[in-house]
C-alpha positions as CSV (number, residue, x, y, z in Angstrom):
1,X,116.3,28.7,137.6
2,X,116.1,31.7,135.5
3,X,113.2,30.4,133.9
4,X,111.2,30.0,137.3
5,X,112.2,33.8,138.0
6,X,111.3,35.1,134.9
7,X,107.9,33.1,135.3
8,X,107.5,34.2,138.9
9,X,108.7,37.8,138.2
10,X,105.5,37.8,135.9
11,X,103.1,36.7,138.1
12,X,103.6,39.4,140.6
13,X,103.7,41.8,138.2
14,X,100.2,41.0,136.5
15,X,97.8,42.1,138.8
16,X,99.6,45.7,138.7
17,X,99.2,45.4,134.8
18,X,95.8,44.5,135.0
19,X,95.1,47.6,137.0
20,X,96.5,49.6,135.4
21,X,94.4,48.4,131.7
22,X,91.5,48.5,133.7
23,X,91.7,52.0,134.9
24,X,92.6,53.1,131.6
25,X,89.7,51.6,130.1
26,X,87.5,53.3,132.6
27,X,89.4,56.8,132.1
28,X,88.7,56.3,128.2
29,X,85.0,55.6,128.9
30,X,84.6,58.4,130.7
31,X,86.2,60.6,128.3
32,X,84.6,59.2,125.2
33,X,81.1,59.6,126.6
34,X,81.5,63.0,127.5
35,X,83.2,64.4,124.8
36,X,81.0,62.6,122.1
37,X,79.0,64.7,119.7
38,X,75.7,63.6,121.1
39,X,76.9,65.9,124.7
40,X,76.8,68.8,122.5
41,X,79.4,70.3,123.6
42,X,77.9,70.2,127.6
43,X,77.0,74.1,127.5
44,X,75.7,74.9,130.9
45,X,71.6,74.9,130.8
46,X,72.1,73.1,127.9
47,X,70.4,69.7,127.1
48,X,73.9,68.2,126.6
49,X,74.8,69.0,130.1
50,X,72.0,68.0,131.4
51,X,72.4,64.6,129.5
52,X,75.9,64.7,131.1
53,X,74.7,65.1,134.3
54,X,72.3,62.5,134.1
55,X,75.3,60.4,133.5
56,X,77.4,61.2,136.1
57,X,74.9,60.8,138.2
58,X,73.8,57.0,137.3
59,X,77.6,56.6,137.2
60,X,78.2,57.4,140.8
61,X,75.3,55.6,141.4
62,X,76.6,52.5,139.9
63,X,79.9,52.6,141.5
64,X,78.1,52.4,145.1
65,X,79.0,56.5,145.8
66,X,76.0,58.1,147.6
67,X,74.3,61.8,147.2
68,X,75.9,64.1,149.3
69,X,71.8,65.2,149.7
70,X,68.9,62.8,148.9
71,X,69.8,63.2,145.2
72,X,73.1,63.9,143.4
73,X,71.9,66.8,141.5
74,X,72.2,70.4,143.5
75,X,70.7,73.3,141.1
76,X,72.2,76.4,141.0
77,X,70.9,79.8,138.5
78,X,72.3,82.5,137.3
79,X,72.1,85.4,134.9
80,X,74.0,85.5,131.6
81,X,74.5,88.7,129.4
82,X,76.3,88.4,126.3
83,X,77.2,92.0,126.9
84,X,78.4,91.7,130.7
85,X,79.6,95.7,130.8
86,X,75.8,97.0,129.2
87,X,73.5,96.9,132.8
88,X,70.9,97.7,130.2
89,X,71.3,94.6,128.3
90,X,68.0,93.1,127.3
91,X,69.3,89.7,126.1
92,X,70.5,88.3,129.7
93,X,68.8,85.5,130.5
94,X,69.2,83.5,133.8
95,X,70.6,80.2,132.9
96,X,69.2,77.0,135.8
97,X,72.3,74.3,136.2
98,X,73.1,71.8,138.9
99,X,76.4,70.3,140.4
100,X,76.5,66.9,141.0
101,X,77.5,65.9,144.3
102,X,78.3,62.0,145.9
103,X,79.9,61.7,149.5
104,X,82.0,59.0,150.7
105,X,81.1,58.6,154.5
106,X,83.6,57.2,156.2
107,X,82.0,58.5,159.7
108,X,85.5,60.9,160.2
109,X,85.1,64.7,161.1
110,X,86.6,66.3,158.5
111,X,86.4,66.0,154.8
112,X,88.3,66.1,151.7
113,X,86.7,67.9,148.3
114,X,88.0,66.4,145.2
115,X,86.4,68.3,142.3
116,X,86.3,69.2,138.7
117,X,84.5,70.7,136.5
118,X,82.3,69.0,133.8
119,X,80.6,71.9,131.4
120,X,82.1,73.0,128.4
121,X,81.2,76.2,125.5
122,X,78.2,73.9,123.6
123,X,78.3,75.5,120.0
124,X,79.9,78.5,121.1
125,X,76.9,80.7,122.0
126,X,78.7,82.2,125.0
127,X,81.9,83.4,122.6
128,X,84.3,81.3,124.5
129,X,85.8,79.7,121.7
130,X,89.1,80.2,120.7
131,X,88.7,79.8,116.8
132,X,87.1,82.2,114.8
133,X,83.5,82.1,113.2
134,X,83.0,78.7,115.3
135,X,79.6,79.6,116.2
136,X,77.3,76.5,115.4
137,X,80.2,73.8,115.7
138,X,80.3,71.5,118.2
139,X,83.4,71.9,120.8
140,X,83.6,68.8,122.5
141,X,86.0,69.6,125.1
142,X,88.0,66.4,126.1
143,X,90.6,67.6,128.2
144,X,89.0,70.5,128.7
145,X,87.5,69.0,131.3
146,X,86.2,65.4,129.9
147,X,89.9,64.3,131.6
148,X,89.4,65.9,134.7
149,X,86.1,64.1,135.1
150,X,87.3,61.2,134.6
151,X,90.3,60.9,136.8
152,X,87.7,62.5,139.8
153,X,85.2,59.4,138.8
154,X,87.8,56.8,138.8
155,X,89.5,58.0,142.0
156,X,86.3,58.0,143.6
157,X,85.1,54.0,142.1
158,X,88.6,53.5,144.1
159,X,87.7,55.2,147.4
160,X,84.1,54.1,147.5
161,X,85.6,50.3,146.8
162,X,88.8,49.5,148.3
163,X,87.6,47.8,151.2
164,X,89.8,50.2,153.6
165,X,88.2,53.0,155.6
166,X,90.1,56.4,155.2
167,X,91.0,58.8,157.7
168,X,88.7,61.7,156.3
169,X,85.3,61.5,154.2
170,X,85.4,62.7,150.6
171,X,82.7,64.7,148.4
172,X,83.2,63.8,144.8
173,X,82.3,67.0,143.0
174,X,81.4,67.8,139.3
175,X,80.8,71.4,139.1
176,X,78.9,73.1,136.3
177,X,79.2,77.2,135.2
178,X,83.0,76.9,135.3
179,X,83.2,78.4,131.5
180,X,81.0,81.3,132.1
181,X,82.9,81.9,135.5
182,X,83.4,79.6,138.5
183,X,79.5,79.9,138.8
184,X,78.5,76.6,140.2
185,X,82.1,76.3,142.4
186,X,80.6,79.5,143.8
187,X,77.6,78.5,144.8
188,X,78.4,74.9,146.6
189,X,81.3,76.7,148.7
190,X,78.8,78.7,150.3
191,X,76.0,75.9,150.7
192,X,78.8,73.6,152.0
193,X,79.9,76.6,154.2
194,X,77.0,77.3,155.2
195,X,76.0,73.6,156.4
196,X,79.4,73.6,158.5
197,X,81.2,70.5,156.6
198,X,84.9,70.2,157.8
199,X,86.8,70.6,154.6
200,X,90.3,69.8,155.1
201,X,91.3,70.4,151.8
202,X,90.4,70.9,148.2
203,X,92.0,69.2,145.3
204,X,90.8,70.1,141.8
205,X,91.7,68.7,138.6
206,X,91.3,71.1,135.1
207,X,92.7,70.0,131.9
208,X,95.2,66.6,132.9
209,X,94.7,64.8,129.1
210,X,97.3,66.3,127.7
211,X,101.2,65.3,129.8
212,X,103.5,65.8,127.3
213,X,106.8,64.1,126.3
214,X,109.0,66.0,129.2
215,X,106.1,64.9,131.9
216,X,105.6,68.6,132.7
217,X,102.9,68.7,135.5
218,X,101.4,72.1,136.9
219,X,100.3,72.6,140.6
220,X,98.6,75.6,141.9
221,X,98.1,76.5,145.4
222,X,100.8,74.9,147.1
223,X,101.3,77.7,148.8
224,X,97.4,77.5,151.0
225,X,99.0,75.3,153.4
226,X,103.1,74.8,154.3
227,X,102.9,71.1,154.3
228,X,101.8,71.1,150.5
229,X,105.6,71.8,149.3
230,X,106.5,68.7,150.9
231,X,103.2,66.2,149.9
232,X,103.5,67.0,146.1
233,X,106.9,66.0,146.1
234,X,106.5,62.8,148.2
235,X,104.2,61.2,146.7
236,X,105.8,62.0,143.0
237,X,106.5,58.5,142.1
238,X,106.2,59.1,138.7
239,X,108.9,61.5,138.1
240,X,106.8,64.1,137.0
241,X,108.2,67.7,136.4
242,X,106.3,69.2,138.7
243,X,105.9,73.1,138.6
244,X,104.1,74.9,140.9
245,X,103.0,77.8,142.0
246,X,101.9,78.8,145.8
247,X,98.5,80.9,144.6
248,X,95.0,79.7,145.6
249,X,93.5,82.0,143.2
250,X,93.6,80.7,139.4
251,X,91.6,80.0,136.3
252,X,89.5,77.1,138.0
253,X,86.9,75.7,140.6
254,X,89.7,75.5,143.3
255,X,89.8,79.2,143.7
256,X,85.9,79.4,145.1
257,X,87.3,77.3,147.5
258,X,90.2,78.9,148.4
259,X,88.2,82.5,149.1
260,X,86.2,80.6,151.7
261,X,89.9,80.1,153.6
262,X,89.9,76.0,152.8
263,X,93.5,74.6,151.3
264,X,93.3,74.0,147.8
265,X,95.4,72.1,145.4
266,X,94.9,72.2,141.4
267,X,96.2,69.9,138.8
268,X,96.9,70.9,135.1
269,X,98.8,69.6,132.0
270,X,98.6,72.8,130.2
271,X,97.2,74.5,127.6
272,X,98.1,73.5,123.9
273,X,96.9,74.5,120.0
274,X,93.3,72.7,120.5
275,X,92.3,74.6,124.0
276,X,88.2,75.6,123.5
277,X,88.4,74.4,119.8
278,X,86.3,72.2,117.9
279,X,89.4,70.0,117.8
280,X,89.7,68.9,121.5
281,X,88.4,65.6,121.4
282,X,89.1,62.6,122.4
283,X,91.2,61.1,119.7
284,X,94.1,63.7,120.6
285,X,94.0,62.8,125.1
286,X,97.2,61.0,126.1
287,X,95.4,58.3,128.3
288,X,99.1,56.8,129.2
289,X,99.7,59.8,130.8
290,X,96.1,60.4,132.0
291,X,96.6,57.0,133.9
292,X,100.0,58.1,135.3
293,X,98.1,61.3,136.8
294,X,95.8,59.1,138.1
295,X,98.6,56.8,140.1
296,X,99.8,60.3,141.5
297,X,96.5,61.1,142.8
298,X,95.8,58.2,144.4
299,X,99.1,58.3,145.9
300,X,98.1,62.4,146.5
301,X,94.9,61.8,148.3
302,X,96.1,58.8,150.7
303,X,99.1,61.5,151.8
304,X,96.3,64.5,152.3
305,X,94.1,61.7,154.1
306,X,96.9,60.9,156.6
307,X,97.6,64.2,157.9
308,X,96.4,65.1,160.4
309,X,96.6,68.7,159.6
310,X,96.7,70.6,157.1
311,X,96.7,74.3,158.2
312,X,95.0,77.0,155.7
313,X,98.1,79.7,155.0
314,X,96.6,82.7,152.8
315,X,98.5,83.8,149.8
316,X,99.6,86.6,148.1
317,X,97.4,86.3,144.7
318,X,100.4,86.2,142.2
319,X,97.6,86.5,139.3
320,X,97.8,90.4,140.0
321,X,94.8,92.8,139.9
322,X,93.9,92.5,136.1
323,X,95.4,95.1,134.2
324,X,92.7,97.1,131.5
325,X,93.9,95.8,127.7
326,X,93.0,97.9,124.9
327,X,95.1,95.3,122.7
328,X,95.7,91.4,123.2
329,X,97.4,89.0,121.1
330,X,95.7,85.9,121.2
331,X,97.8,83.3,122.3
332,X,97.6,80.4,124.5
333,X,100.3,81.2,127.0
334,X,102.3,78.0,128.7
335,X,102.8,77.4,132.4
336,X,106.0,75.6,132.7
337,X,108.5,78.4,133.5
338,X,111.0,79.1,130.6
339,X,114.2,81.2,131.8
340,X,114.5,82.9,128.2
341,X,110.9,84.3,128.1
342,X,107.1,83.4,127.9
343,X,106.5,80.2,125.8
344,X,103.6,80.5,123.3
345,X,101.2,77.0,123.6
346,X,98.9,77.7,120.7
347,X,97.6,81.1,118.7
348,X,94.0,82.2,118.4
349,X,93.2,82.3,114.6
350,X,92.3,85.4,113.1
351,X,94.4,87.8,115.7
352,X,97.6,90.0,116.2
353,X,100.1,86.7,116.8
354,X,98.5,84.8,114.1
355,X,98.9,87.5,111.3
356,X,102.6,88.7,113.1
357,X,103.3,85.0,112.4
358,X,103.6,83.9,115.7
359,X,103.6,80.3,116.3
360,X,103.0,77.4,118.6
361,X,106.8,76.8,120.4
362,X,107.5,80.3,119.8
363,X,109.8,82.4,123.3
364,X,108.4,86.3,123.8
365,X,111.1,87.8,125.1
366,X,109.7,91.4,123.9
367,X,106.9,93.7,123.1
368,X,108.1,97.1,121.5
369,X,110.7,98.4,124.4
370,X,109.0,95.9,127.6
371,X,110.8,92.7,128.0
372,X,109.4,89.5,128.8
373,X,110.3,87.1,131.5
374,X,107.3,85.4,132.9
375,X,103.1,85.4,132.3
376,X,103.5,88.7,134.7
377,X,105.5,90.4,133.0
378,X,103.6,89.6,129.3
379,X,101.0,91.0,131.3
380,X,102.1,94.0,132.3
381,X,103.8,94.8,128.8
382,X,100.2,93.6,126.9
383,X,99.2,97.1,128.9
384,X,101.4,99.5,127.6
385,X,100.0,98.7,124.0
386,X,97.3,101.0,122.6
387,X,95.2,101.0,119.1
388,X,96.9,102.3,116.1
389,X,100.4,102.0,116.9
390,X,103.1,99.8,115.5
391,X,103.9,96.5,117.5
392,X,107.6,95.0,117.3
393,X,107.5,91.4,118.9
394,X,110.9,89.9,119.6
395,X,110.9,86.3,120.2
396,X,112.7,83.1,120.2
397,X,112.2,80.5,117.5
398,X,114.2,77.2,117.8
399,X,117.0,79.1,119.3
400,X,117.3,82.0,116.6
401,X,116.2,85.5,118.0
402,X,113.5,86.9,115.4
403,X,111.2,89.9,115.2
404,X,107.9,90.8,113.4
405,X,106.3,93.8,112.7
406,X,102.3,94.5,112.7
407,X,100.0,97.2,113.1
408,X,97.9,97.2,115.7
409,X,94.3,98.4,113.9
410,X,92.2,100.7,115.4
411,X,89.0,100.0,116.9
């Protein structure tokens, strides 16, 4: 009898298994392909993005997802200075890119955007990197956003072939311009304002390849609409430690959304030691995790599809009016909220943490006389600092209080 249980307890438990390889295989695909060497590092304009592009667009294509227009590709231009504060400038030069844009019809009303963004820094030529004298290297950006790409490409393969027929349509977006600032989220928020689509809600995935060990799992604008507390938390199956934030406005695509009044959500793992480094590839992606995201977003986007409503709430932007730094550290600063301090992800090579000896794992509680006790506050003490002086950072290193001197050169 136990036998036969065991045996039977097996067969209903394969075709969950088998899923679950299958969309892990297809999240490593899509990983793999965009973050190889032969992408370039997908600079926007660049002929690695446009190779990506051309990808995502036969991929769509191949998974039965149709053009939200006649052809997946929407171009968008812009100007790029290397010297954005110099209006006189002479090296600018306007930089032509397209998002790539499939729609699920389901013949509803209203519609749900799910989003990220696929460009990356190419070689470095824009001076996005995060390592030092990187120009010329290849940055291959797998979490940032290979894995965000995926999961919006294997959530859509699900939508387009499940056989059921949802509430709500969707438009499967992969945005370009995201590095050099929201650029391409910008422009189809006003084109898809502007044609009068019924966006119920906006969910956007940045940077999900890297869940670590404690299953730490950041959502932003929870706040955009009241019955977003209740949703994340519902659907959390996978016991994720979810920490949230009630902003629309952050770092990512969502935010273009959110500034045309539509409810956004955005998903993040956090930053870490590799973030826009030659070293983010896809060797170093935690694809178990990436497929547990994955479960939570399906499980995410059925709840959003069910409701009926989902009310736009405007928020107060807890990002704060950027203060004007004459001195910054360079560190990688973590999201998960730590009651001791600010927790240090990863340090920029070459600058003030690096040489104070600041390191990955490290607490700031203080800089000189201004303590620390959240991203805000770092922020606001990262303001008092000027050239020249001398800068005493107190901090918390595997539970033993420490403090390093430096001085802080002049420009």
């Amino acid at each position: 009898m136990k036998y036969f249980l065991s045996c039977f307890t097996i067969i209903l438990l394969f075709p969950a298994l088998a899923q679950k390889t299958e969309t892990t295989s297809y999240l490593q695909k899509i990983v793999k392909v965009l973050s190889a060497d032969s992408m370039e590092g997908r600079l926007t304009g660049s002929t690695g993005e446009q190779k990506t592009a051309k990808f995502l667009s036969e991929e769509l294509q191949k998974i039965g997802v149709k053009p939200y227009q006649k052809v997946y590709s929407i171009p968008f231009s812009y100007m790029y200075s290397p010297n954005p504060h110099d209006s006189t400038d002479a090296s600018k030069q306007q930089i032509m890119s397209q998002n790539i844009v499939g729609f699920i019809d389901n013949h509803q009303q209203r519609t749900i955007v799910i989003g990220a963004h696929y460009d990356h820094i190419g070689r470095n030529e824009h001076n996005n990197s995060s390592l030092v004298n990187s120009a010329g290297q290849i940055h291959n950006g797998a979490d940032d956003n290979a894995s965000g790409v995926a999961s919006v490409m294997t959530l859509a393969n699900q939508l387009q072939n499940n056989k059921s027929i949802e509430p709500v349509n969707y438009l499967i977006v992969f945005f370009s311009g995201e590095e050099d600032g929201l650029v391409g989220s910008k422009a189809l928020a006003e084109q898809l304002v502007s044609d009068s689509l019924a966006i119920s809600a906006m969910v956007n995935l940045d940077m999900v390849g890297r869940l670590d060990s404690l299953k730490h799992l950041y959502i932003g604008g929870v706040g955009t609409s009241p019955r977003f507390g209740e949703i994340i938390q519902t659907v959390n199956y996978e016991k994720f430690l979810i920490v949230s934030d009630s902003s629309g406005i952050g770092p990512s695509d969502h935010t273009s959304f959110y500034l045309k009044n539509i409810p956004v959500l955005f998903l993040f793992t956090g930053t870490h030691a590799d973030y826009h480094k030659p070293s983010d590839d896809s060797e170093k992606i935690n694809f178990d995790g990436l497929s547990k995201i994955q479960a939570y977003m399906n499980e995410l986007i059925q709840e959003l599809s069910n409701s009926d409503e989902l009310p736009f709430t405007a928020t107060k932007n807890t990002s704060k009016a950027k203060p004007q730094y004459k001195v910054t550290l360079g560190i990688m600063p973590s999201y998960v909220a730590n009651e001791q301090g600010l927790q240090v992800d990863g340090v920029v090579d070459g600058k003030l943490a690096q040489k104070a000896g600041i390191q990955a794992g490290d607490i700031l509680i203080q800089l000189n006389e201004c303590k620390i006790t959240d991203i805000y506050a770092y922020m606001d003490c990262l303001a008092t600092l000027t050239t020249g002086e001398v800068l005493r950072i107190k901090f918390i290193r595997k539970g033993i209080i420490s403090e390093s001197t430096i001085s802080i050169p002049e420009n």
